[in-house]
C-alpha positions as CSV (number, residue, x, y, z in Angstrom):
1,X,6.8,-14.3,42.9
2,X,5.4,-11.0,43.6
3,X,7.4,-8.0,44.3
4,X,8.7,-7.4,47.8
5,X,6.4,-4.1,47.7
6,X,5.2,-2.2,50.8
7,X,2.4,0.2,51.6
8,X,4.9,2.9,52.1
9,X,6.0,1.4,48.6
10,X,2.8,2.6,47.0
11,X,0.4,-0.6,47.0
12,X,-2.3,1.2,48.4
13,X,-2.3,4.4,45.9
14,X,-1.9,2.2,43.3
15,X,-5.1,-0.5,43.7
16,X,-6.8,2.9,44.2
17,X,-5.9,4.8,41.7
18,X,-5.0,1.9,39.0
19,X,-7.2,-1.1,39.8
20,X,-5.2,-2.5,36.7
21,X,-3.1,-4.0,36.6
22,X,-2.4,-3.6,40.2
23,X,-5.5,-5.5,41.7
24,X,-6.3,-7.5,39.0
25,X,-2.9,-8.6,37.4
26,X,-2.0,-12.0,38.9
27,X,1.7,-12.0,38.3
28,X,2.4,-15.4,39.9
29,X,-0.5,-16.9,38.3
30,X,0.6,-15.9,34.6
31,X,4.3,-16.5,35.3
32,X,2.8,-20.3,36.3
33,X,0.9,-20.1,32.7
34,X,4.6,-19.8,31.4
35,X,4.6,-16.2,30.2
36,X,8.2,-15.4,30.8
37,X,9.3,-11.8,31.5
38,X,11.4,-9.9,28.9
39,X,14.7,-8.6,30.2
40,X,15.7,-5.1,30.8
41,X,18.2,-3.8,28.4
42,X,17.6,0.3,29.1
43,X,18.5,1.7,32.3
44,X,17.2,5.8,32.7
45,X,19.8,7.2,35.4
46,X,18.5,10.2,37.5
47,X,22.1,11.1,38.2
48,X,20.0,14.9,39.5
49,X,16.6,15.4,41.1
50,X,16.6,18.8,40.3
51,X,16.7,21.2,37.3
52,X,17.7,24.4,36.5
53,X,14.2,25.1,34.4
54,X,10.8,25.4,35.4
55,X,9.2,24.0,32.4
56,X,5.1,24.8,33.2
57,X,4.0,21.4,32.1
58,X,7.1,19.4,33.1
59,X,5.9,16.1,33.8
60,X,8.5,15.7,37.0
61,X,7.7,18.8,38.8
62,X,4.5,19.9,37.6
63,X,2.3,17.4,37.5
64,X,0.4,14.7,39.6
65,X,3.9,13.4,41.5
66,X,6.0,15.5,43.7
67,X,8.3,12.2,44.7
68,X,11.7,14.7,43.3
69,X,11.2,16.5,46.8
70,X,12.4,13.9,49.2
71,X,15.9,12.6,46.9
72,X,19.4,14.0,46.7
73,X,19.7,16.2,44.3
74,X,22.7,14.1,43.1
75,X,23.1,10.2,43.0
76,X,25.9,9.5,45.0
77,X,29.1,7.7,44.0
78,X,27.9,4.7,45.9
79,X,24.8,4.4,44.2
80,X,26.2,4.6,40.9
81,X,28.6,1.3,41.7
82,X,25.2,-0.3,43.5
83,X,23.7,0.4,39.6
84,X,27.1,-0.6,37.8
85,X,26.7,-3.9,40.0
86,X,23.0,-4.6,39.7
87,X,23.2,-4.0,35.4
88,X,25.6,-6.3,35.1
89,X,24.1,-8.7,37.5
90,X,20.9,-8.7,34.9
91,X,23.3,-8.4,31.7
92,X,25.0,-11.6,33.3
93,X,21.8,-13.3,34.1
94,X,19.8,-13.0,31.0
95,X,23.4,-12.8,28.3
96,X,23.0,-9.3,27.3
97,X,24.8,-8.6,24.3
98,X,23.9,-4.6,24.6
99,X,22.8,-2.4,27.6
100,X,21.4,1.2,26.8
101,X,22.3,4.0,29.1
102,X,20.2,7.6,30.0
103,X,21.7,10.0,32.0
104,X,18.6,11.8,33.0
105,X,17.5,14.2,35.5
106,X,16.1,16.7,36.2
107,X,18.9,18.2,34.6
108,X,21.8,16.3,34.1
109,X,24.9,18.5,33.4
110,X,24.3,20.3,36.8
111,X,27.1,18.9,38.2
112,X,31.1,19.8,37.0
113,X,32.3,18.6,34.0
114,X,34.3,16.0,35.0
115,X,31.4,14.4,37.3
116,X,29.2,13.7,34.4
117,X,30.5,10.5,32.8
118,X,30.7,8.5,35.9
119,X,27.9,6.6,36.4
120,X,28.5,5.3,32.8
121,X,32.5,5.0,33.4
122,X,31.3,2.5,36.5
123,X,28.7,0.6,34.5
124,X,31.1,-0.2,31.4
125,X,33.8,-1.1,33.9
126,X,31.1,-3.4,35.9
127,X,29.8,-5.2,32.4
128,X,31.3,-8.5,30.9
129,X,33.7,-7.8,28.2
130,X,32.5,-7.4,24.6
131,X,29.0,-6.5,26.1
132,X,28.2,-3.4,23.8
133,X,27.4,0.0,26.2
134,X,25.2,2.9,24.1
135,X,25.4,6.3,26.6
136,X,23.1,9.7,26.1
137,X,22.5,12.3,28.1
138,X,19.1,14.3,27.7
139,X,19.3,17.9,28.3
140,X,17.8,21.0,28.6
141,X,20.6,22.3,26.8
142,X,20.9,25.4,28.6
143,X,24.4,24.1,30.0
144,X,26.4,22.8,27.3
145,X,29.7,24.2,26.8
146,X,32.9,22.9,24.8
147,X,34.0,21.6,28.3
148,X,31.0,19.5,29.3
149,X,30.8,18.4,25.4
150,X,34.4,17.5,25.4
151,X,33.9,15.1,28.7
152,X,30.7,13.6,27.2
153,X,32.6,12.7,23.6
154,X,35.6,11.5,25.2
155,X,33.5,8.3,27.2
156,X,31.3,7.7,23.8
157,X,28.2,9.9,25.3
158,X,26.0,11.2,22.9
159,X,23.7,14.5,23.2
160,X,19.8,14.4,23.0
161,X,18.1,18.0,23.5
162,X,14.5,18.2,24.7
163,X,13.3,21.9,23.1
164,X,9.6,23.4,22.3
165,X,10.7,24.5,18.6
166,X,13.5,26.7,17.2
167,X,11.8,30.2,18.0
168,X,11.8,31.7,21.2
169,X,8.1,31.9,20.9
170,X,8.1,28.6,20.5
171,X,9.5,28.3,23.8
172,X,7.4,30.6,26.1
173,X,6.6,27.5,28.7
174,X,10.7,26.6,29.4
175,X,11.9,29.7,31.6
176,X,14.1,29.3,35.1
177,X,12.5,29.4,38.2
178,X,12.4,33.1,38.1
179,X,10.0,33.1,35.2
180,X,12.8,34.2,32.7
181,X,12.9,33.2,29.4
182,X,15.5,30.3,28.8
183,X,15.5,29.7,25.1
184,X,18.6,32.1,24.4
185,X,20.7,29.6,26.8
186,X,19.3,26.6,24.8
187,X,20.1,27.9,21.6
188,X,23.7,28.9,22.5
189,X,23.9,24.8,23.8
190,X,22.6,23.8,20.7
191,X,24.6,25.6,18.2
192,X,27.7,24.2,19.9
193,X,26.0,20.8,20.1
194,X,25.1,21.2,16.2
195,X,29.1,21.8,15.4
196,X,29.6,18.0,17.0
197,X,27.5,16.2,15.0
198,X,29.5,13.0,16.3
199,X,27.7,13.7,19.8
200,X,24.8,14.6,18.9
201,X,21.6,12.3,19.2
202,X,18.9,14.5,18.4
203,X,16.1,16.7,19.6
204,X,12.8,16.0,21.6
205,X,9.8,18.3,20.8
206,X,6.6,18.1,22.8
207,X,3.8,18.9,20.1
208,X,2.1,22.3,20.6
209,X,-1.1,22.7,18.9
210,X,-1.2,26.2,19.5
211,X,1.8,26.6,17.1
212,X,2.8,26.2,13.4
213,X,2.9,22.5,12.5
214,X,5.7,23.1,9.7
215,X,6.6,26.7,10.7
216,X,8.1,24.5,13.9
217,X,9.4,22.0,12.2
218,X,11.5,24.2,10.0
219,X,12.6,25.8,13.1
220,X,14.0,22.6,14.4
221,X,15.5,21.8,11.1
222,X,18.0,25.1,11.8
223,X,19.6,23.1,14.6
224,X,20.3,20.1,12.1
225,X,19.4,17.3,14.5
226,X,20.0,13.9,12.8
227,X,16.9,12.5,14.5
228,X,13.6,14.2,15.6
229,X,11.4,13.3,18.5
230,X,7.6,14.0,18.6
231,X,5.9,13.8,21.5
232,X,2.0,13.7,22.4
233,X,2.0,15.9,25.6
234,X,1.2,13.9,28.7
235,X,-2.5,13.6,29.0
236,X,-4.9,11.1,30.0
237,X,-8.9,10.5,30.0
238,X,-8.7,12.1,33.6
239,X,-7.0,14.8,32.6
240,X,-7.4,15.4,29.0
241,X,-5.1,17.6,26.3
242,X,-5.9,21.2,25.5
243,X,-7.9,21.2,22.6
244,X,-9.5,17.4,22.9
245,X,-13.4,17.1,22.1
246,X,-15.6,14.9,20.4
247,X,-15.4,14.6,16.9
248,X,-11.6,16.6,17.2
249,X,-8.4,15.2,16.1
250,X,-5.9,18.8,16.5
251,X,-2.7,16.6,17.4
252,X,-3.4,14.0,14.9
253,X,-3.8,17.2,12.4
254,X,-0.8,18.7,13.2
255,X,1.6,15.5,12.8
256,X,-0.4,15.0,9.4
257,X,0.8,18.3,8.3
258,X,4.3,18.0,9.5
259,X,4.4,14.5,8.0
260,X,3.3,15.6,4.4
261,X,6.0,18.4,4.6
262,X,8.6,15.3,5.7
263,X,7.6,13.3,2.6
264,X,7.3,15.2,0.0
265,X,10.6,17.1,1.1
266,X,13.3,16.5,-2.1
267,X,16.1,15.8,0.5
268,X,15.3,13.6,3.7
269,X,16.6,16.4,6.4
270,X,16.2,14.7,9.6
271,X,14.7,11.4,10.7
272,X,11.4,11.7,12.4
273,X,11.0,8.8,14.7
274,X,7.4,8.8,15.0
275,X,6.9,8.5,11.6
276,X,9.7,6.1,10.8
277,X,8.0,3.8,13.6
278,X,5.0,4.2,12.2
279,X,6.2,3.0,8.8
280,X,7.8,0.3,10.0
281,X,5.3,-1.4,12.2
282,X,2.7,-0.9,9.2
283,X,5.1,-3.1,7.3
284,X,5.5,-5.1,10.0
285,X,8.6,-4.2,11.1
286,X,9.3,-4.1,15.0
287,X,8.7,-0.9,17.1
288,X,11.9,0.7,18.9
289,X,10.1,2.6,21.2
290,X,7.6,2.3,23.8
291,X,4.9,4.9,22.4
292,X,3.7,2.6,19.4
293,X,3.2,-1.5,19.0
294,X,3.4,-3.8,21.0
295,X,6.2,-4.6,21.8
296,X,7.7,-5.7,25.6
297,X,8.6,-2.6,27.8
298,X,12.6,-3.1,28.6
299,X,13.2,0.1,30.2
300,X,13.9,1.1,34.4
301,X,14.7,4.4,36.3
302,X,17.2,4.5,39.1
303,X,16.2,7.6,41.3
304,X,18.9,9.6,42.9
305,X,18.5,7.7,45.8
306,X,18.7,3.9,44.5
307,X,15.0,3.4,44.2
308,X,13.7,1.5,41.2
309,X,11.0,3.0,39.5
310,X,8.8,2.6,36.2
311,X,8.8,5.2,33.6
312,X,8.8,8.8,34.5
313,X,5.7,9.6,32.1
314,X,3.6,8.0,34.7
315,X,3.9,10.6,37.2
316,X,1.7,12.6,34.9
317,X,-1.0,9.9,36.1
318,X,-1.1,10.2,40.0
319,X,1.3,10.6,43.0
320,X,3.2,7.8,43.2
321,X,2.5,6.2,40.4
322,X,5.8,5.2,38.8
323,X,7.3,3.4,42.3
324,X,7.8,0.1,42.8
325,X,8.5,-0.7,46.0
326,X,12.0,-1.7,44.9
327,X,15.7,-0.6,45.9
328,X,18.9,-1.6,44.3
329,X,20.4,-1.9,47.8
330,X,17.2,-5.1,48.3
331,X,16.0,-6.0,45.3
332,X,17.8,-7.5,41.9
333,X,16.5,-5.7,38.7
334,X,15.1,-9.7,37.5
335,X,12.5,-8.8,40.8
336,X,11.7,-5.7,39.0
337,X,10.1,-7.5,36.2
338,X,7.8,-9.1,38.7
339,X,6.5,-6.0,39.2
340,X,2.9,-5.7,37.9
341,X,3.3,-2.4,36.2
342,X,6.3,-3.8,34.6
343,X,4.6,-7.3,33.8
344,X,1.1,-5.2,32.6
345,X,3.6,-3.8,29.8
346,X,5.3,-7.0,28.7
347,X,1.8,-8.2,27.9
348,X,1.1,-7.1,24.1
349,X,-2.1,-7.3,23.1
350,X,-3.6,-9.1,26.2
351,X,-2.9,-6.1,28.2
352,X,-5.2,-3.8,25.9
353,X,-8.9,-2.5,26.2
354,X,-11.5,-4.9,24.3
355,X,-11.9,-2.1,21.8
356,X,-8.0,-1.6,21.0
357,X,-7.8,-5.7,20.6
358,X,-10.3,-6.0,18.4
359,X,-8.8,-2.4,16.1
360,X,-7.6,-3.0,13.0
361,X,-4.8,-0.7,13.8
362,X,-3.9,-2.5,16.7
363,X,-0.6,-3.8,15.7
364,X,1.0,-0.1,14.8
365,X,-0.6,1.5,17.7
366,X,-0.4,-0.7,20.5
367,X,-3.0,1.3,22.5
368,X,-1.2,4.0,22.5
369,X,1.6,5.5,25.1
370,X,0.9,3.9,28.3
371,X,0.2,6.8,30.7
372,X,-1.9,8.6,27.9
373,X,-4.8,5.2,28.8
374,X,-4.9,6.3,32.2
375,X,-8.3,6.8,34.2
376,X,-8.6,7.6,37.8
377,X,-10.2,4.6,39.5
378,X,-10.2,2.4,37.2
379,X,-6.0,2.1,36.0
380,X,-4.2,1.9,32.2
381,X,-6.6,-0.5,30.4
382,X,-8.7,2.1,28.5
383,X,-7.3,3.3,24.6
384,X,-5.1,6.4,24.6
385,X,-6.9,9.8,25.2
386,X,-5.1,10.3,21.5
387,X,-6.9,6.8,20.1
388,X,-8.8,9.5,17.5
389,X,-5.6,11.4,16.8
390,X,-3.8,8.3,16.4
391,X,-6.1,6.6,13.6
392,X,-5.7,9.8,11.9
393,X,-1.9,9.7,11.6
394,X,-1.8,6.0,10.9
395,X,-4.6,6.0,7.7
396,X,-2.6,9.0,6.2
397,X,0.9,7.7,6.7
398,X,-0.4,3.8,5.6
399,X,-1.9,6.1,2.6
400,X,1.0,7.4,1.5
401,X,2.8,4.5,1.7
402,X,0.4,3.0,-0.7
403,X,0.3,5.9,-3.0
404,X,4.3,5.5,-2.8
405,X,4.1,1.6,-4.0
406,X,1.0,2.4,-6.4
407,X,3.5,5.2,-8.5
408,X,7.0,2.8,-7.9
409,X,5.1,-0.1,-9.6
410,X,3.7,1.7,-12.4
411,X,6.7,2.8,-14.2
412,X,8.1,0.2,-15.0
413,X,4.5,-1.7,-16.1
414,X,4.3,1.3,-17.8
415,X,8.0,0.9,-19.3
416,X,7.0,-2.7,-20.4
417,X,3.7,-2.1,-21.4
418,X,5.5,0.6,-24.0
């Protein structure tokens, strides 16, 4: 059945601004075919609406959607046992052997300490025994002390860092809302972080192409993150990247060059998980994230204020264009996957532009990042604004691999051969 949505829910913005999947996605008729949704197994928790940052191209507060004005700026305890009661409801339902938790924001460690770990205290205690629980937090780092880190390790919370680079000029976009620099508070937070490597999940960069490919890299590396997160900027043919043009690939350049200082490195230093997804979808491996293949979305956001919503990138798109319609207080999160946004990106392949079907590359880059297709008027079925980029970073990576199998095989043919 379709989704209990409402104009107030956003039905009109969205068959103007996204005629796909929104006017043209029968969800009933392909549910009838006997496409079955995929369950949700990650579940992003605004537990704050606000931040103490004013990054410049923060995709929550400056950008297309300006939803984050009308929410509490903290989800209430209530909320948080509505959530606790709706995941295990849909863990119940579909047999979920392992729910993933975000505690996102804005920025979550505004509140005290010992506030922080709720929301996932409530959720494990709501959950079916032996139904495994991951928890992170993703921070701005800027309030991380030995308190806060001490609450998070003690419920099994993990740490994950969204930074520029490891240089303060690096870092010249993240400043309060005064216009101050930030990065000396982030790099106090992730020092301490970086002496608990047990809590700590990793770091989030958004590429820069007017910086140093490797120069930020190395940066990053001082921080010793075990994992490393490379992020296209949020961009879309209606709004394209800095630097974009015909004939250029400058983001597809600098992962290329940050890749080749990765793989020839003697010692593995950190996991890039852009890379490592690339590598394994081009041995045809499944994807763990939603940027590459094509793989079922299995992600939802709880807002402040119980709303169910799609995936914050969106907002970079169009006002309004994460919601749903959908509470937790009146809807179940199994109605959420009736959703058409939510059903476009269970899809695969059918969901994708005629050119991206028919792309050799296809299967390792699945289009692209969802919100980066995105065209005013006419929705998400066009390739990623980074389609040129993409190919790049997926023929030199599917190179090196080769190159890497050529030289392993010819030892020892050159052993026998001796």
């Amino acid at each position: 059945m379709r989704p209990r949505t409402t104009e107030g829910g956003g039905t009109r913005a969205h068959h103007r601004h996204a005629p796909w999947p929104y006017a043209r996605l029968d969800v009933p008729a392909l549910r009838a075919a006997g496409h079955r949704p995929h369950p949700l197994r990650q579940f992003v928790l605004k537990t704050r609406s606000r931040c103490n940052l004013a990054c410049t191209y923060c995709y929550v507060y400056s950008m297309a959607d300006q939803s984050w004005r009308g929410r509490p700026d903290a989800m209430s305890t209530a909320t948080q046992d509505l959530a606790a009661r709706r995941i295990a409801e849909h863990a119940r339902t579909h047999h979920l052997a392992r729910v993933d938790l975000v505690l996102h924001g804005g920025e979550p460690l505004l509140g005290p300490p010992e506030q922080l770990t709720g929301p996932v205290d409530r959720i494990r205690a709501a959950l079916a025994p032996g139904t495994e629980v991951t928890a992170a937090v993703q921070t701005n780092a800027t309030l991380l002390t030995p308190r806060r880190l001490d609450a998070l390790a003690a419920a099994d919370i993990r740490v994950g860092v969204s930074v520029d680079g490891g240089l303060p000029a690096h870092n010249a976009r993240r400043v309060t809302h005064r216009g101050r620099p930030a990065f000396a508070a982030v790099d106090r937070g992730l020092r301490l972080l970086a002496r608990r490597p047990e809590s700590y999940a990793g770091l989030l960069c958004v590429v820069d192409i007017g910086q140093d490919p490797v120069e930020t890299y190395e940066s990053l590396l001082g921080y010793a993150p075990p994992t490393l997160g490379l992020l296209l900027p949020l961009a879309h043919w209606s709004s394209p990247p800095p630097g974009a043009g015909p004939g250029r690939t400058p983001y597809g350049d600098w992962l290329v060059a940050v890749f080749d200082h990765w793989w020839r490195a003697e010692a593995r230093r950190t996991r890039i998980r852009l890379f490592e997804e690339v590598i394994a979808l081009l041995l045809g491996l499944p994807a763990a994230t939603e940027e590459l293949g094509l793989g079922p979305v299995a992600a939802a956001v709880i807002e402040t204020d119980g709303t169910l919503e799609q995936a914050d990138s969106l907002k970079s798109a169009y006002e309004g264009a994460a919601r749903t319609g959908l509470r937790l207080d009146t809807h179940t999160l199994d109605e959420l996957l009736d959703h058409p946004g939510i059903a476009a990106r269970q899809l695969g392949r059918a969901a994708l532009a005629g050119e991206c079907r028919g792309c050799e590359l296809v299967a390792v880059c699945g289009g692209g990042h969802y919100p980066h297709r995105y065209r005013a008027g006419a929705g998400f079925r066009q390739p990623s604004v980074y389609c040129a980029d993409l190919q790049v970073l997926i023929r030199h990576v599917a190179a090196a691999l080769h190159a890497a199998a050529t030289a392993a095989t010819a030892g020892p043919a050159r052993e026998l051969a001796s």
